[in-house]
N, C-alpha and C positions, 0 to 999 in steps of 0.2 A: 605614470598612472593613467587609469584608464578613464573615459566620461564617467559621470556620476551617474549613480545607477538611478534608475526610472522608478523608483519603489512604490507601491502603494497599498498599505490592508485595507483589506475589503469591509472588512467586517473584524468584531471584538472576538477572542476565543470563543469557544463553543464552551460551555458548560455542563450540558446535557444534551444525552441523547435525541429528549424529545424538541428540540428546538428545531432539529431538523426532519426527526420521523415523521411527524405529526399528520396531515392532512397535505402536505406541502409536495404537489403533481410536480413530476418529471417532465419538460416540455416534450412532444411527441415529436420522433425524428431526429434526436441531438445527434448535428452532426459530428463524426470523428472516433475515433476508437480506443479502445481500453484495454491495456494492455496488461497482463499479472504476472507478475514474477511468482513461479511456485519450484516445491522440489519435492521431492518422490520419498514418503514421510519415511525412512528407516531409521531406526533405532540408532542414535549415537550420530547422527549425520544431522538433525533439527534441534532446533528448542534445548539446546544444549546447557545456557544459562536457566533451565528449571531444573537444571540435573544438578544436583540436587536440590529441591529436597523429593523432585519425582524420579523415577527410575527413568532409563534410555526409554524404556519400550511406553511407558508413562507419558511421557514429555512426545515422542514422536507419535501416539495416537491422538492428545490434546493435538499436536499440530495439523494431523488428517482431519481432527472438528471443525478448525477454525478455517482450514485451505478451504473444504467444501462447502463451508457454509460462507466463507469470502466468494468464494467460483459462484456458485447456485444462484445467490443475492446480485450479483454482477451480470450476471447474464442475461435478469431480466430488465435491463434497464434498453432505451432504447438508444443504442449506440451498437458499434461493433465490437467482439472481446475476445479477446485472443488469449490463449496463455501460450505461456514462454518458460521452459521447464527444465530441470537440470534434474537428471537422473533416467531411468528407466522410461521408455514414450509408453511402453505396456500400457502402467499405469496410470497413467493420461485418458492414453485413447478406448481403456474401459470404463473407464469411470466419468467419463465426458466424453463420449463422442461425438458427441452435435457441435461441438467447440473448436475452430482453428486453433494448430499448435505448434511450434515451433521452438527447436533446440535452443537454449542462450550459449550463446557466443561470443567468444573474447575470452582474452587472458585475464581482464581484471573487471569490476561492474560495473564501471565506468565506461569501458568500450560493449560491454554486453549490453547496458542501459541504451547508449544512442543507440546500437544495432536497431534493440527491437522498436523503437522509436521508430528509425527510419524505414522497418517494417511497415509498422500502424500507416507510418503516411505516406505510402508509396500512390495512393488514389491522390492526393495532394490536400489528404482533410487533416485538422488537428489531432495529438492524438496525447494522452497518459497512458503510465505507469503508475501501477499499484501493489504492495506486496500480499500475500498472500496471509498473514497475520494480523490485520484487522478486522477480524469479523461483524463487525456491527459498525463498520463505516458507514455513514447517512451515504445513499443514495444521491439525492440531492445536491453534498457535497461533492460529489462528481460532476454531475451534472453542468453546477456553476463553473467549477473546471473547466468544461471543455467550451460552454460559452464566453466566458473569460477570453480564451483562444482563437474568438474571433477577430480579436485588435488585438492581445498583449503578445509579447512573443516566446512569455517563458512563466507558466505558472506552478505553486506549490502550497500545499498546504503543511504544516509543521506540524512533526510529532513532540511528543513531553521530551525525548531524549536526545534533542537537537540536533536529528536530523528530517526526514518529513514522512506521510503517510503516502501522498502523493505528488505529483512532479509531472508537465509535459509544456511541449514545446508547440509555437503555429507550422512549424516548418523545421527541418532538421539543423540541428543547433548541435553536430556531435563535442563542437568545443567547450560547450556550457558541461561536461561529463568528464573533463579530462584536468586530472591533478587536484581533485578533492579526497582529504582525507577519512576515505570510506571508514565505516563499522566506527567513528568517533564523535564526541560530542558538539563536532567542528563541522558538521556535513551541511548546515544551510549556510550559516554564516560564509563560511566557502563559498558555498553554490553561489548566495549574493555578491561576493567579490567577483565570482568567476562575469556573472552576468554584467555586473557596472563594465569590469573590462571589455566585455563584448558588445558593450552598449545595443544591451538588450532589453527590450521594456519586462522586466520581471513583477510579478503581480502575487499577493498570499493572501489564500482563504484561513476562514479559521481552521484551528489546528485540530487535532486528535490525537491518537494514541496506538503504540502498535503493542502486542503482549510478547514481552521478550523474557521479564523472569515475575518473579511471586509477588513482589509488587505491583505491576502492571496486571496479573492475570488478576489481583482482586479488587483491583480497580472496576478489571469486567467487570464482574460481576456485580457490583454496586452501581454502574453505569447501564448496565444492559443486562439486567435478569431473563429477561423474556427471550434473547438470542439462545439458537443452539448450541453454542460454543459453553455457555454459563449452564446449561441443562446438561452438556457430559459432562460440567466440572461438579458441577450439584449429585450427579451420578454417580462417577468410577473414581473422581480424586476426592470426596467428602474425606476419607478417611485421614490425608494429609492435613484439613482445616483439626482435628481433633487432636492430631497430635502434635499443629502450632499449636494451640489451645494452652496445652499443657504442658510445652515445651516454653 
């Protein structure tokens, strides 16, 4: 067995939005970069667990809401942000072009994860990952992230479905990424084992939540009304709530 791992929550879950939207400044300059894992929204290739009760082409334009309004909100914070993209770079580099970008790499996300890790921090600064389905992640929470990063060596914050919204290292740590069981409800607790073995100081913000099917998406919307993500579902999926309704 490995040392015991360095654990420490920073803070109680998050409950609401507004805890962190609020009035709560981004410190100017945070150094280190932000990296997104995204992918090129087609029909049948995203958002697959909305299918049903949304159609492909349904569920992959929800997912272009939430990508760009993750990308847009990210970009203004003051760090560096990368995305990292799986599918066509076309649609990348017209729809952000002001945005470094960068193919993900690996056979499995585990070795694509450190990759672009060790992208982010080839200047030698800290750096996250974030996926591209959290639309109304607090700011902020990023933020504490990457300051975190100045002493810990491996921070994360949890999602509801047990694994996390985001995850980065001070320094490249590709072994903290290798032999978790991805896409399961095992992915932090992993990560934490992975970490005690590496005897890493590993650190967790409050959590959040990513939208993977119907439950999660009306989560949104009772957590974050006012995001764009919740205004195309209020818009082009209204009809799907009408016929849970009365389903």
């Amino acid at each position: 067995m490995g040392p015991a791992v360095r654990y420490r929550s920073v803070d109680k879950a998050v409950e609401r939005v507004d805890k962190w939207a609020g009035d709560k400044k981004l410190p100017a300059g945070t150094p280190g970069g932000v990296g997104i894992f995204v992918k090129e929204p087609r029909p049948g290739a995203v958002k697959t667990r909305l299918s049903p009760p949304l159609t492909e082409a349904e569920a992959a334009a929800f997912y272009r809401a939430a990508l760009e309004e993750t990308v847009e909100r990210l970009a203004t914070g003051p760090w560096r942000t990368w995305l990292f993209y799986a599918g066509a770079e076309a649609f990348f580099a017209r729809r952000f072009p002001g945005l470094p970008r960068c193919p993900q790499r690996g056979n499995d996300l585990g070795t694509r994860m450190a990759g672009a890790l060790g992208t982010l921090q080839a200047e030698g600064q800290p750096a996250l990952l974030v996926g591209s389905d959290s639309p109304d992640l607090p700011l902020p929470l990023v933020a504490d992230a990457l300051r975190l990063l100045r002493t810990a060596d491996a921070v994360a914050a949890p999602a509801a479905d047990g694994g996390y919204v985001l995850v980065g290292t001070r320094k490249p740590a590709p072994q903290l990424f290798a032999g978790i069981p991805w896409s399961t409800p095992e992915v932090l607790a992993a990560s934490r084992r992975r970490a005690a073995q590496l005897g890493l100081d590993w650190r967790e913000l409050p959590g959040w939540e990513d939208v993977d099917d119907w439950d999660s998406l009306c989560r949104l919307l009772e957590r974050s009304p006012w995001c764009a993500t919740a205004g195309h579902v209020r818009r082009d999926l209204a009809h799907h709530f009408r016929n849970h309704a009365r389903g």
